[in-house]
Chimera marker file (.cmm) of the C-alpha trace (Angstrom):
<marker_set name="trace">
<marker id="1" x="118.468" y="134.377" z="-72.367" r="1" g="1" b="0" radius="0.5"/>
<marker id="2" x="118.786" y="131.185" z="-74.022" r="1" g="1" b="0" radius="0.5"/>
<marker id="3" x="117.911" y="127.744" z="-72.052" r="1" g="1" b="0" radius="0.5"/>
<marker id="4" x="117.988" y="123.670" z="-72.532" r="1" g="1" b="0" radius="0.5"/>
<marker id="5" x="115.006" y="123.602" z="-70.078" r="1" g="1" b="0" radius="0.5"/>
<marker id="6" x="113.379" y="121.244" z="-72.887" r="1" g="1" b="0" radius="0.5"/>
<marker id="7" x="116.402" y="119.385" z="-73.656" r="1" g="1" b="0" radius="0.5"/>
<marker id="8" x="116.597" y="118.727" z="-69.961" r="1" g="1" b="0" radius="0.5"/>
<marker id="9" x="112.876" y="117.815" z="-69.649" r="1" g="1" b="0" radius="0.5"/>
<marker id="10" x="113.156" y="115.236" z="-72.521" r="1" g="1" b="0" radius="0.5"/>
<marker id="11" x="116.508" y="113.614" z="-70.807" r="1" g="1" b="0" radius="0.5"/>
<marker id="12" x="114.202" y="112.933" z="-67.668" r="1" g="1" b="0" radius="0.5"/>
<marker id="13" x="110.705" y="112.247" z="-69.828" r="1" g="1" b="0" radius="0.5"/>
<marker id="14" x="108.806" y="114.837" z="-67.320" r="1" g="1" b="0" radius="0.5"/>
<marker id="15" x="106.071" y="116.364" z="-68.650" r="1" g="1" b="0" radius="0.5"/>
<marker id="16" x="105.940" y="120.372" z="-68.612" r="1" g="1" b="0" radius="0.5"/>
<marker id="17" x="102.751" y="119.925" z="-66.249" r="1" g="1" b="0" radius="0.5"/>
<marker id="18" x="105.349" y="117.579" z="-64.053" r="1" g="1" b="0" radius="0.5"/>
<marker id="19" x="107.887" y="120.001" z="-63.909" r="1" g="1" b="0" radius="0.5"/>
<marker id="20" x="105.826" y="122.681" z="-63.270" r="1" g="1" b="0" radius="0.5"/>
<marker id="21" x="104.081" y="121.252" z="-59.908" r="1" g="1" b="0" radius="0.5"/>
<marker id="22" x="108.162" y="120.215" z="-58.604" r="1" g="1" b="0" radius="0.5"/>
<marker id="23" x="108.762" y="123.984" z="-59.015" r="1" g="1" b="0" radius="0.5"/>
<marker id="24" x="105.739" y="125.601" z="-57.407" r="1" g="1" b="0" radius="0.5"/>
<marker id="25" x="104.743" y="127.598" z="-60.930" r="1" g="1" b="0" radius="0.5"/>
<marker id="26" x="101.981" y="127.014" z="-63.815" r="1" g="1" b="0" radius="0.5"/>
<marker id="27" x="102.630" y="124.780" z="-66.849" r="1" g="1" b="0" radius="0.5"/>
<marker id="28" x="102.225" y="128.157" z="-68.721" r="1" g="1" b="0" radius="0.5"/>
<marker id="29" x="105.552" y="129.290" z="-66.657" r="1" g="1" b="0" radius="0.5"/>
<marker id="30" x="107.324" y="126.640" z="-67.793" r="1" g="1" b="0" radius="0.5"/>
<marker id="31" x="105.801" y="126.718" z="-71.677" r="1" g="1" b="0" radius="0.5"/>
<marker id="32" x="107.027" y="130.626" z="-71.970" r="1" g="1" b="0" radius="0.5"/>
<marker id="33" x="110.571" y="129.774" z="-70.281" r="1" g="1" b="0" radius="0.5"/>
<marker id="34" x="111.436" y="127.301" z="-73.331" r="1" g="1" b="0" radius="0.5"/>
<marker id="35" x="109.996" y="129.311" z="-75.655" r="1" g="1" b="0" radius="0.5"/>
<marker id="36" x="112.128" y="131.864" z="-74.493" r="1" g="1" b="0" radius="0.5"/>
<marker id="37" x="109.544" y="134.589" z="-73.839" r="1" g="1" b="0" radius="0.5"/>
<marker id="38" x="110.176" y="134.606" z="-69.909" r="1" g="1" b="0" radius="0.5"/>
<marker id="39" x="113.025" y="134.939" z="-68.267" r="1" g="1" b="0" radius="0.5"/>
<marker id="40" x="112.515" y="132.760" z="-64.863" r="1" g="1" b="0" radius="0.5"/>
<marker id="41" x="113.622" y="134.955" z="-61.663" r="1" g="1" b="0" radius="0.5"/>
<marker id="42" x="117.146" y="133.868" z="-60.388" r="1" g="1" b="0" radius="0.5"/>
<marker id="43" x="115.161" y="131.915" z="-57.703" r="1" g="1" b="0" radius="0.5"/>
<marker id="44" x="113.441" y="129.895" z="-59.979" r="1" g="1" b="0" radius="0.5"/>
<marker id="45" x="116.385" y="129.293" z="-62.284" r="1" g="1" b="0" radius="0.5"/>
<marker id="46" x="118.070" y="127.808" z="-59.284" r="1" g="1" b="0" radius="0.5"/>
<marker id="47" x="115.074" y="125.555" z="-58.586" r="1" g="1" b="0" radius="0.5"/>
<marker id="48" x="114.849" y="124.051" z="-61.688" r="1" g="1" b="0" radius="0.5"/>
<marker id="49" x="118.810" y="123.623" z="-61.714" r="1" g="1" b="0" radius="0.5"/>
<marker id="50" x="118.577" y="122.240" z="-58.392" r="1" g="1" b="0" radius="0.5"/>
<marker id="51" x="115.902" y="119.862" z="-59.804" r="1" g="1" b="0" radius="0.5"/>
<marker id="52" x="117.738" y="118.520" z="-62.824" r="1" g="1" b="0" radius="0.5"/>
<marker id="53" x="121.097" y="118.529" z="-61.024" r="1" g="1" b="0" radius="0.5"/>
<marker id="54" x="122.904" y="120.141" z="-62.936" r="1" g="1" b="0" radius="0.5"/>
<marker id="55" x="124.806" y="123.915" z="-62.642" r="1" g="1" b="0" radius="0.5"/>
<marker id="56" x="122.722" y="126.963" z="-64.193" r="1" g="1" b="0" radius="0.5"/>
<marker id="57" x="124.894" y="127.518" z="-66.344" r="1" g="1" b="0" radius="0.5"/>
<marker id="58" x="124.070" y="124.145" z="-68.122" r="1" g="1" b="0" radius="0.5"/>
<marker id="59" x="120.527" y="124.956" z="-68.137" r="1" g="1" b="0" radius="0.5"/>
<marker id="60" x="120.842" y="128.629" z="-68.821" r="1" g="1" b="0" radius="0.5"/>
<marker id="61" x="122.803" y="130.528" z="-71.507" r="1" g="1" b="0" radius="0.5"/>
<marker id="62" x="123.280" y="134.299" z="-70.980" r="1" g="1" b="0" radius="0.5"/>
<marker id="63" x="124.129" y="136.273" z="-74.628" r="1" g="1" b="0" radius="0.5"/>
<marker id="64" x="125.769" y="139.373" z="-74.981" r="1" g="1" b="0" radius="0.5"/>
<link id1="1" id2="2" r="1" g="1" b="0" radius="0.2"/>
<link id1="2" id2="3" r="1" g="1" b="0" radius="0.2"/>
<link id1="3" id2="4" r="1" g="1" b="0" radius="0.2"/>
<link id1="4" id2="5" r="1" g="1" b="0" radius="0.2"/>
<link id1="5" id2="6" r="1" g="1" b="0" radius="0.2"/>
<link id1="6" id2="7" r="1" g="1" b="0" radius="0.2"/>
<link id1="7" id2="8" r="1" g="1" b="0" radius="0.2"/>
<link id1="8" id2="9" r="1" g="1" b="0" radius="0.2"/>
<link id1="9" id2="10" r="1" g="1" b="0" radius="0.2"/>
<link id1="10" id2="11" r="1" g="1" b="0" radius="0.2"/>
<link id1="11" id2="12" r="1" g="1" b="0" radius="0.2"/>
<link id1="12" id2="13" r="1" g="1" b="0" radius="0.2"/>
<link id1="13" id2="14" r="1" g="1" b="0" radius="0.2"/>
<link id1="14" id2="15" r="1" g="1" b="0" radius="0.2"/>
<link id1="15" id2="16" r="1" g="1" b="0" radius="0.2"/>
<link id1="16" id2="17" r="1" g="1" b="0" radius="0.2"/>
<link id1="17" id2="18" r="1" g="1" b="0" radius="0.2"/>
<link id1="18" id2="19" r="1" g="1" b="0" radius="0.2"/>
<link id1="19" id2="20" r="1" g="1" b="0" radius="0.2"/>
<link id1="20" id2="21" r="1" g="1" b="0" radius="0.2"/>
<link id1="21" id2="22" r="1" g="1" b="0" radius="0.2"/>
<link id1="22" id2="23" r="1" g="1" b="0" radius="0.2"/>
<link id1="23" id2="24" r="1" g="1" b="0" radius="0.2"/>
<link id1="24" id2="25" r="1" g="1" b="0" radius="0.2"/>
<link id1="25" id2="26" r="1" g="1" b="0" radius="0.2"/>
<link id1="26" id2="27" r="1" g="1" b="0" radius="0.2"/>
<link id1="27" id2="28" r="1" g="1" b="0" radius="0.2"/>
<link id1="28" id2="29" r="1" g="1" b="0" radius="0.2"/>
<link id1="29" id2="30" r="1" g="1" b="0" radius="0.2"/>
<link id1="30" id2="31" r="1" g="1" b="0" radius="0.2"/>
<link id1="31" id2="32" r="1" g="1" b="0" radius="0.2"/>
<link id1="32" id2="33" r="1" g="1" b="0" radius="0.2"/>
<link id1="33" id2="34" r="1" g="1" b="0" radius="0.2"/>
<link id1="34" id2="35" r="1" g="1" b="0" radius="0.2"/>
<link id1="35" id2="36" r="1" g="1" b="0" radius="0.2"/>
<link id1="36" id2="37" r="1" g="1" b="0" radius="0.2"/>
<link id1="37" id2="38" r="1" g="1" b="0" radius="0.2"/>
<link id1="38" id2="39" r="1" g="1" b="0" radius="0.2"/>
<link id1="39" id2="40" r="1" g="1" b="0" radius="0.2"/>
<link id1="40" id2="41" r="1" g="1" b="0" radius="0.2"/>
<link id1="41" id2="42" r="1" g="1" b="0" radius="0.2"/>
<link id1="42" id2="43" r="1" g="1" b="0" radius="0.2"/>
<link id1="43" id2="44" r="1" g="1" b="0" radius="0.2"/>
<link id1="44" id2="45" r="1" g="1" b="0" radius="0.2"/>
<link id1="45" id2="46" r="1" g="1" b="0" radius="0.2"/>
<link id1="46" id2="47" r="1" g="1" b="0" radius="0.2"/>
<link id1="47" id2="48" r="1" g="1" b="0" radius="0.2"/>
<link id1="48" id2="49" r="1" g="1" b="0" radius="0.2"/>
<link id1="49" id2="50" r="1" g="1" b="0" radius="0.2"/>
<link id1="50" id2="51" r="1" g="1" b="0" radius="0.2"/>
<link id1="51" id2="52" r="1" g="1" b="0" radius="0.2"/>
<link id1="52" id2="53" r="1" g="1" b="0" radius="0.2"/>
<link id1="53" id2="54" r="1" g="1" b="0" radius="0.2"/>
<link id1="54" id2="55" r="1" g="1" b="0" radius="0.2"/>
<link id1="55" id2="56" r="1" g="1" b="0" radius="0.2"/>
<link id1="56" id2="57" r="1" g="1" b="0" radius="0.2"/>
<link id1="57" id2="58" r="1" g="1" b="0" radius="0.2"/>
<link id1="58" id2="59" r="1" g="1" b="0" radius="0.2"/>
<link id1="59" id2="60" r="1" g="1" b="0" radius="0.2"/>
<link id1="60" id2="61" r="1" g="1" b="0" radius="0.2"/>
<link id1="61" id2="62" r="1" g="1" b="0" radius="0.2"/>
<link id1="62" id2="63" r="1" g="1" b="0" radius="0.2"/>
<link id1="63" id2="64" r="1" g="1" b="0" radius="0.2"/>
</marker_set>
């Protein structure tokens, strides 16, 4: 799964340590979610869409 978390992170200058203490998860969490190594958990894909204020789908990009 693709994502803008980064883009989104950079719009709002938060740092990935920042971020990472709104959502309740490590800085490590966040750091393997833009890198696209982790998929976050539906829950925490809502947080952090909740957080920027924007729809999942914005943040998130689901491939074939």
């Amino acid at each position: 799964m693709e994502n803008k978390l980064k883009v989104f992170r950079a719009m709002q200058d938060i740092t990935q340590e920042d971020l990472a203490h709104e959502l309740g998860v490590t800085r490590q969490t966040i750091i393997a979610i833009e890198k696209n190594k982790y998929d976050p958990s539906l829950s925490l894909a809502f947080k952090i869409s909740r957080f920027f204020k924007v729809q999942i789908e914005d943040v998130f990009v689901y491939g074939d």
